[in-house]
C-alpha angles and dihedrals in degrees: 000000000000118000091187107100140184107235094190132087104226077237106059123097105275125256122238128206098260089057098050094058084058099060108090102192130177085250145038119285136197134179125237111189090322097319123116114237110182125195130191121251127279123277121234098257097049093040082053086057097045092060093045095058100040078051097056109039088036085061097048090043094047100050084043096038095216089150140268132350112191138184126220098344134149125252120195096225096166144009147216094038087034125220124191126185137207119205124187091238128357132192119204114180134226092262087055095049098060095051106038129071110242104198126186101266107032140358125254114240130000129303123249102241118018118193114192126185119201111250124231096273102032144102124235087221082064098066087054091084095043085043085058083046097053091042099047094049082057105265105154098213134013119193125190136196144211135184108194091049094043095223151118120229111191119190114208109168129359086261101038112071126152137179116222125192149148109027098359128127136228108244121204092200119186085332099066099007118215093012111146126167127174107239095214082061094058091052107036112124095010110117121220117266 
């Protein structure tokens, strides 16, 4: 069962960006062609995850200063109707950076490289379609993780998925050359949903 919830009647005015970044919830909220989703708050373990891996490939991205590892922001993907994505870290690279406008509240355009972790509650299907949206508004790479099955699934194109687990590795590619990290690391400690 999904946690993950439209807020909005279809028929109800639709919801920009600005005002998006005024509304203040008891959840996360993110913005799909003008509409509110709300989803609940991270659980421990996948909260656990989050900061390792913004740890880690913050780490990587930062003593090569590549750009900008963040954690939980808002990226304006589309507009009028405007959407606007959360993932649960986000690397933009320097590239990036220097072409895009990076307002107050989002960030306009994808990042690079989105990394997204399936919430208590959640399905990892789920995160297909958010995957199509990452990679049609330009990200490079989208990784996403999930901790019952224990696997990776990175998304390089619309048409190149794969599923990593066991004692596979996360690959930066071309994006972050010469990142490896063992998998059974990342989720070493961390209990099934």
């Amino acid at each position: 069962m999904s946690t993950a919830v439209f807020i909005a009647d279809p028929s109800e005015e639709l919801v920009t960006a600005d005002a998006l970044a005024g509304i203040r919830d008891e959840c996360r909220l993110e913005l799909i062609e003008g509409r509110l989703l709300r989803k609940p708050y991270r659980g421990f373990q996948d909260g656990a995850l989050c900061a390792t891996l913004c740890f880690v490939v913050g780490t990587w991205v930062k003593e090569r200063q590549l750009g900008k590892v963040v954690a939980s922001s808002g990226f304006v993907v589309g507009s009028d109707p405007d959407t606007v994505l959360s993932p649960a870290v986000g690397f933009v690279s320097c590239e990036w950076l220097n072409r895009s406008v990076c307002g107050e509240d989002y960030f306009d355009g994808p990042p690079d490289l989105a990394i997204e972790v399936v919430s208590y509650g959640e399905r990892a299907a789920e995160y297909v379609g958010k995957s199509r949206r990452w990679l049609r508004a330009g990200a490079k790479l989208v990784w996403v993780f999930d901790i019952d099955d224990r696997s990776l699934t990175v998304h390089h194109s619309l048409d190149d998925a794969r599923i990593l687990t066991g004692d596979a590795a996360l690959d930066g590619g071309e994006l972050l050359p010469g990142f490896r990290y063992p998998l059974a690391e990342l989720f070493a400690g961390l209990e099934p949903k």
